[in-house]
TIMILO-409762 format. One record per residue (C-alpha): residue number from 1; x, y, z; residue in one letter. Coordinates in steps of 0.2 Angstrom, whole numbers, padded with zeros to 4 digits. Example, Ala and Ser with C-alpha at 12.3 -4.5 7.8 and 13.67 -1.06 7.14 Angstrom:
BEGIN
R   nr   east  north     up  rest
R    1   0062  -0022   0039     A
R    2   0068  -0005   0036     S
% end
This chain:
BEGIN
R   nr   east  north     up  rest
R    1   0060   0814   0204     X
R    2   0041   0819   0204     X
R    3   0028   0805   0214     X
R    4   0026   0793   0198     X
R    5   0043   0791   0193     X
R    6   0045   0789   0211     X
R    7   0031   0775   0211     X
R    8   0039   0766   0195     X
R    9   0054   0766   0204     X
R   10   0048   0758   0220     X
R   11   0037   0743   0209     X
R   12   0054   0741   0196     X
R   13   0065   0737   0213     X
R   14   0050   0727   0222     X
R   15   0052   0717   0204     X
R   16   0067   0716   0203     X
R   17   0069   0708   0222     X
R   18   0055   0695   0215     X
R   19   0065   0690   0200     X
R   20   0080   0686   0212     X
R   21   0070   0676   0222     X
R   22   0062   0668   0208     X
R   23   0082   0663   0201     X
R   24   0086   0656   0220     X
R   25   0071   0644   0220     X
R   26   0074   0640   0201     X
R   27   0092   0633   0205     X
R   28   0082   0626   0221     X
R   29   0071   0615   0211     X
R   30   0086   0611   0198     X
R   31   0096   0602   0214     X
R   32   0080   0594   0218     X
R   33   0078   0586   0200     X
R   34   0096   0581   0202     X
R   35   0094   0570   0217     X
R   36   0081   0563   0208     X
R   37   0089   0560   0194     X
R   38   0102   0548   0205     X
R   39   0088   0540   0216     X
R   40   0082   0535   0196     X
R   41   0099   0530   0193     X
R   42   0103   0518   0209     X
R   43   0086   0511   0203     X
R   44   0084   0497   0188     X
R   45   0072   0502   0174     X
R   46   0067   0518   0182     X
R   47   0060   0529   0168     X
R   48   0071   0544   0165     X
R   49   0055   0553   0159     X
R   50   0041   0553   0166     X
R   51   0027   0562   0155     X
R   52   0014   0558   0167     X
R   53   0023   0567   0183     X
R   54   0026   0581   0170     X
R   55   0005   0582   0165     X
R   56   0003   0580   0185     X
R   57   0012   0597   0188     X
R   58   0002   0606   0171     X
R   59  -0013   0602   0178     X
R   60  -0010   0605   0196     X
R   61  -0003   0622   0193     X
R   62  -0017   0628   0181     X
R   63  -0031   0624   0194     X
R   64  -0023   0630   0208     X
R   65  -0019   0646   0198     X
R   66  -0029   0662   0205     X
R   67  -0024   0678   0193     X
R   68  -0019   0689   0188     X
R   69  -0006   0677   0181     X
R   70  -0013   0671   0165     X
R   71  -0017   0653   0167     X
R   72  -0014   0652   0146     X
R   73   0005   0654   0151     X
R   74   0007   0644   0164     X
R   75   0011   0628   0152     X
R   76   0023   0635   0142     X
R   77   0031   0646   0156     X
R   78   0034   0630   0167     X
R   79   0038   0617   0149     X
R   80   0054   0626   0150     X
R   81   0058   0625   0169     X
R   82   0055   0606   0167     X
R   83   0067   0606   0150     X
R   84   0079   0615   0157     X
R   85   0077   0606   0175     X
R   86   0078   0589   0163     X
R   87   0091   0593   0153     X
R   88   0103   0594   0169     X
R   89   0102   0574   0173     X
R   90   0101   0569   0156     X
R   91   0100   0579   0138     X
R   92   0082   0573   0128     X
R   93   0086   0568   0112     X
R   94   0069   0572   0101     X
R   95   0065   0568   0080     X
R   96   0054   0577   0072     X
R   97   0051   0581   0051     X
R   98   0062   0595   0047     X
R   99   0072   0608   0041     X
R  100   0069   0618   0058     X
R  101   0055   0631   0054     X
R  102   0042   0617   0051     X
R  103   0026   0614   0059     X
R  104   0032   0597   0064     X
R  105   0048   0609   0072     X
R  106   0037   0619   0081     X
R  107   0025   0603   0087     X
R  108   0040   0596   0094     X
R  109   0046   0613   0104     X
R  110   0027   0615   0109     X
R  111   0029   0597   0117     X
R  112   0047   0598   0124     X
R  113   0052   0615   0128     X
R  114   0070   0622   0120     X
R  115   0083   0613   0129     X
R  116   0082   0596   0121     X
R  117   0093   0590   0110     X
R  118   0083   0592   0091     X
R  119   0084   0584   0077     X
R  120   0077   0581   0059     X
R  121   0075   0570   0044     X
R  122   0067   0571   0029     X
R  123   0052   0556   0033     X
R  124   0041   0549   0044     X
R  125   0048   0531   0040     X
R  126   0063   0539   0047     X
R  127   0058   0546   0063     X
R  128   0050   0528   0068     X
R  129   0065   0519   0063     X
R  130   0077   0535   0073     X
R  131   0066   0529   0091     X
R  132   0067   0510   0087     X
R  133   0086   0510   0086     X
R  134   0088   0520   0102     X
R  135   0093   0536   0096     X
R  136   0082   0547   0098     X
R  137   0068   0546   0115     X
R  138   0056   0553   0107     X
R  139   0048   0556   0089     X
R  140   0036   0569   0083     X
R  141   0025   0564   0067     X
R  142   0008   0571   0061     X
R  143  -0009   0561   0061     X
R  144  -0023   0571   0059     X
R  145  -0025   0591   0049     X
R  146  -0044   0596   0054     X
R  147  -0044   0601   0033     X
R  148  -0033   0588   0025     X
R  149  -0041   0571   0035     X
R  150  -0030   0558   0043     X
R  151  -0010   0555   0036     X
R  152  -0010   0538   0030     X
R  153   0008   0534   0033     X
R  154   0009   0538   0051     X
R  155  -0005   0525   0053     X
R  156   0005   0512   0041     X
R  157   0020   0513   0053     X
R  158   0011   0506   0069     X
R  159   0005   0490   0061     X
R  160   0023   0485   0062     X
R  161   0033   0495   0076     X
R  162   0033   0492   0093     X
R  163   0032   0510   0096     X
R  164   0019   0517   0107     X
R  165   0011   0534   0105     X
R  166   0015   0544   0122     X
R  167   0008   0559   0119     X
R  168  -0002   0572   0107     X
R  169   0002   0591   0102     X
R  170  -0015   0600   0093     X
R  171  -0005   0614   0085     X
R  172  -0014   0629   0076     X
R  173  -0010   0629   0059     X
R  174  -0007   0648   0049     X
R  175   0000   0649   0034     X
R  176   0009   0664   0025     X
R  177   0015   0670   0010     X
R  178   0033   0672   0011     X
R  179   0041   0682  -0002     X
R  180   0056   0696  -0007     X
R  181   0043   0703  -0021     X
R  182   0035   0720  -0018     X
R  183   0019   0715  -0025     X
R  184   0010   0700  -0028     X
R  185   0008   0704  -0046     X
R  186   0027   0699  -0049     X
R  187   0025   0681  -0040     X
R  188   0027   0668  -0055     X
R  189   0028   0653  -0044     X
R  190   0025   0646  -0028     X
R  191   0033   0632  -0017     X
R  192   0028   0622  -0003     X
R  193   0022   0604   0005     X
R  194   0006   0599  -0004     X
R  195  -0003   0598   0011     X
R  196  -0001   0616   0014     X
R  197  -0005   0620  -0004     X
R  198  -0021   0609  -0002     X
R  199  -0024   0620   0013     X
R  200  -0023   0636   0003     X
R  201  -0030   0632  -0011     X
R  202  -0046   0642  -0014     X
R  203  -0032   0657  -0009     X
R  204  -0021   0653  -0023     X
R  205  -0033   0652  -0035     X
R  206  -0041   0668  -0029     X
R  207  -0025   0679  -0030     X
R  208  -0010   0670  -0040     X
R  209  -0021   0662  -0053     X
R  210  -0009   0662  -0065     X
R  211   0006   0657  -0054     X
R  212   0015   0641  -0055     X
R  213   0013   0628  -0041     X
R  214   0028   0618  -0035     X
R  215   0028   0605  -0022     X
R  216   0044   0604  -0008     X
R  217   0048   0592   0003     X
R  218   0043   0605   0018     X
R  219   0036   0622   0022     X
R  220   0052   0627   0027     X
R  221   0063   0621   0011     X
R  222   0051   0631   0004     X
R  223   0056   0646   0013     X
R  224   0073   0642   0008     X
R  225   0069   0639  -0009     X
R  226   0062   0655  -0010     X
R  227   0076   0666  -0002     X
R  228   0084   0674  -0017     X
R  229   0071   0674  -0030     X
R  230   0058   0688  -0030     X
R  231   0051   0681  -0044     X
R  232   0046   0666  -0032     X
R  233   0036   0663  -0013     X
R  234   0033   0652  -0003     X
R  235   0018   0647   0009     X
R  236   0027   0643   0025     X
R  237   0025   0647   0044     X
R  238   0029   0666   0052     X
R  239   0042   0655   0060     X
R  240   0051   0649   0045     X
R  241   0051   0669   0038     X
R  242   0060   0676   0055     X
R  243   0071   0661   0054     X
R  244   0075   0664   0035     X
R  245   0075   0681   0037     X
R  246   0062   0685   0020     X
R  247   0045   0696   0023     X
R  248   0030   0690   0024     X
R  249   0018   0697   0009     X
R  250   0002   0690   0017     X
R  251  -0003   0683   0032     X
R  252  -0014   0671   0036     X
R  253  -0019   0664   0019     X
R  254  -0027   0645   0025     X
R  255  -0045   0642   0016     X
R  256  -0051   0636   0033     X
R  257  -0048   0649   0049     X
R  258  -0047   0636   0060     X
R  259  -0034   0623   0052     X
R  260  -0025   0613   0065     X
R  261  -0015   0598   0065     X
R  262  -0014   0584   0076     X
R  263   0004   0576   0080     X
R  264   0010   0560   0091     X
R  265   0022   0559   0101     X
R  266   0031   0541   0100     X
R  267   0041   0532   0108     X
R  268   0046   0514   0116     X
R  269   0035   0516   0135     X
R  270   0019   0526   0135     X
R  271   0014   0534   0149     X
R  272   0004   0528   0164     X
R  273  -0014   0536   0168     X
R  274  -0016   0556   0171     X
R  275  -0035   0552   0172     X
R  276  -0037   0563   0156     X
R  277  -0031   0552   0141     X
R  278  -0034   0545   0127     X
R  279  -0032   0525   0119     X
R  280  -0029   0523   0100     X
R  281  -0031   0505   0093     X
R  282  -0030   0496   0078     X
R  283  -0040   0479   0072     X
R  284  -0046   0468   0060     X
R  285  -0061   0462   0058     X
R  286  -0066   0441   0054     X
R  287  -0077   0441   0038     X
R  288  -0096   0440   0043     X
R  289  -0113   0450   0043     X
R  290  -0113   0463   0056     X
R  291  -0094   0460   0059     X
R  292  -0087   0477   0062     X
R  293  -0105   0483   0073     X
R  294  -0099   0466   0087     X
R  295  -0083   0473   0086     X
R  296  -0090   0492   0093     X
R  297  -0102   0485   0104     X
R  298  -0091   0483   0120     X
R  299  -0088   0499   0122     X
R  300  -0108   0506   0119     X
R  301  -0108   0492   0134     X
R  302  -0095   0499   0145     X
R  303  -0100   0515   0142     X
R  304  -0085   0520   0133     X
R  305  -0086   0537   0121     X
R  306  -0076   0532   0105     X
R  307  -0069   0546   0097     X
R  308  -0063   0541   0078     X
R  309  -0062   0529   0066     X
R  310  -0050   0526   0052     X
R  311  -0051   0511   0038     X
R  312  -0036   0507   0030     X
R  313  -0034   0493   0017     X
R  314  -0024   0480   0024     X
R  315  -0007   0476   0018     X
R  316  -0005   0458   0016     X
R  317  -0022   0454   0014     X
R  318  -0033   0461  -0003     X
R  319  -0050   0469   0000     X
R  320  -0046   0466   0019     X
R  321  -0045   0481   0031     X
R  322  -0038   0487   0046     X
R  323  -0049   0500   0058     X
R  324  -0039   0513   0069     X
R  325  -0048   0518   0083     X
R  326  -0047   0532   0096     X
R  327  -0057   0530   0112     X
R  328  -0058   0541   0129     X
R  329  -0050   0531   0144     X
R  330  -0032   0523   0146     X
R  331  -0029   0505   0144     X
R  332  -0027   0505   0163     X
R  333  -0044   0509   0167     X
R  334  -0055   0497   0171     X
R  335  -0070   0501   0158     X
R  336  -0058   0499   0145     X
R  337  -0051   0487   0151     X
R  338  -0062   0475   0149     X
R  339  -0070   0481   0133     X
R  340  -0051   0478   0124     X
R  341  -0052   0460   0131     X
R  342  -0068   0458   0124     X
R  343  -0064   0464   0107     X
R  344  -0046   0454   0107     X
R  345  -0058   0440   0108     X
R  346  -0068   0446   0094     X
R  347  -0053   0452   0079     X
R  348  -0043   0441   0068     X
R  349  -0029   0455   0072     X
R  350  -0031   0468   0087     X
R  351  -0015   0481   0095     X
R  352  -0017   0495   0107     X
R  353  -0004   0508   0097     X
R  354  -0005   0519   0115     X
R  355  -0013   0527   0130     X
R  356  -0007   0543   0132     X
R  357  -0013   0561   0139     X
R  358  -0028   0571   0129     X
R  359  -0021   0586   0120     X
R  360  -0029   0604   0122     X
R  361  -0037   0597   0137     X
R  362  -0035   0616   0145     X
% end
């Protein structure tokens, strides 16, 4: 054995001895969660998830983090340690849009790691109504893609639900074409969600120009729509072409190369403060001159930064509307606080839809 397979061997075997020791402190940490897990039991109304412990252990991990590690893993490395670890009191039952392989799949695995328990339905109604009954914890549902504006229904769902938004998940958003032909030149038709068809738009018209265009209820039953017809494609997510098994003919094909979408997580308890979150309210506004501008100033006048505003027309009352809101703070923070006082004072209709941790905060 010359000196650097010698040296490789030596650094393989030092590794190898660390990975051990990194299984013993794993199962060390998993009895730890379990005696949690029966303290929480023994204790009335204690929360069996606690997002803002879990945001606690993000956060103080990544600044504590000194190379050459890279700290752009350590989220993702330690989301499954806490599934996993979770999973042993109690198995997280998640709803998100499906089939799996869509971007509200992959939100949702972002958010939660592998070891929940996932499932799908085919609408956004759906998810709310899965949470409300109890049988799910959690639901995933989008709000906001940075090229296709807010999703209306999302917002419609919280003027009536008791639901809370406990979290959000920006995910990138890449779309690809996905198809058995060998050529784009033999693709007569192509399938997907509109919204990703709004998103590739300019593309389509650029380079299938003459192709049909045929909306589906997902990207990923577009994928399987798609599977065994070479004649067809479909824009749908790398994801969804290693889980159906069919090539990917062009990568990357989105009009804008920074397309993201915004998703909530919901639930019946938001979370309590992480110091770096986010309120999202909704109101509406008694009739009068300079109505909606009395309505903002509280927070100009406790120097509250607001983030987003949404109209939406209301549904019980013609040409009446409903503003949805996003402001920086938690509900629990005395700045804003006080401002939402002010402005429940103020609205003919006012509800706090949810403090909950900043996404891409790192």
């Amino acid at each position: 054995m010359d000196e650097i397979q010698k040296r490789l061997a030596d650094l393989r075997e030092k590794i190898d001895a660390i990975d051990d020791r990194l299984l013993e402190l794993l199962n060390e940490r998993a009895r730890h969660v379990l005696e949690v897990g029966r303290a929480k039991q023994s204790k009335p109304g204690a929360r069996f998830h606690v997002l803002e412990r879990e945001e606690s252990i993000y956060d103080r991990l990544i600044s504590s983090n000194a190379g050459p590690f890279p700290t752009q893993a350590i989220r993702p490395v330690f989301r499954e340690i806490i599934s996993a670890s979770l999973n042993l009191e109690k198995t997280m039952r998640v709803v998100c849009l499906g089939p799996e392989a869509t971007f509200s799949h992959q939100a949702a695995v972002q958010q939660f790691g592998q070891a929940v328990e996932l499932t799908h339905t085919v609408s956004i109604a759906d998810i709310f109504d899965e949470v409300e009954r109890g049988r799910a914890d959690y639901g995933v549902v989008p709000i906001e893609n940075s090229t296709e504006g807010v999703v209306n229904v999302t917002l419609d769902m919280f003027i009536d639900s008791p639901l809370q938004i406990c979290s959000e998940i920006l995910l990138q958003i890449t779309h690809s074409l996905l198809s058995t032909a060998a050529k784009l030149e033999d693709i007569r038709v192509v399938y997907s969600h509109p919204q990703a068809l709004a998103q590739c738009c300019q593309w389509l018209k650029k380079n299938l120009p003459n192709a049909a265009i045929e909306e589906t209820t997902s990207t990923a039953s577009a994928a399987m729509t798609v599977r065994d017809n070479p004649a067809a494609a479909a824009i749908a997510s790398q994801h969804a072409a290693r889980v159906h098994a069919i090539p990917v003919l062009r990568e990357r094909i989105e009009d804008n190369p920074y397309n993201s979408t915004r998703f909530w997580v919901i639930g019946p308890r938001g979370p309590g403060r992480t110091g770096q979150d986010k309120t999202s309210l909704m109101f509406s506004i008694k009739d009068g001159v300079g109505a909606l501008h009395t309505m903002l100033e509280p927070f100009g006048k406790h120097g509250i930064n607001m983030t987003k505003i949404e109209s939406r027309p209301s549904r019980s009352k013609p040409w009446e509307y409903i503003f949805f809101i996003d402001i920086v703070g938690h509900a629990q923070d005395a700045p804003v606080a006080e401002a939402l006082a002010e402005i429940s004072g103020l609205a003919a209709f006012m509800k706090v839809m949810g403090s909950y941790p900043r996404g891409g905060r790192r």
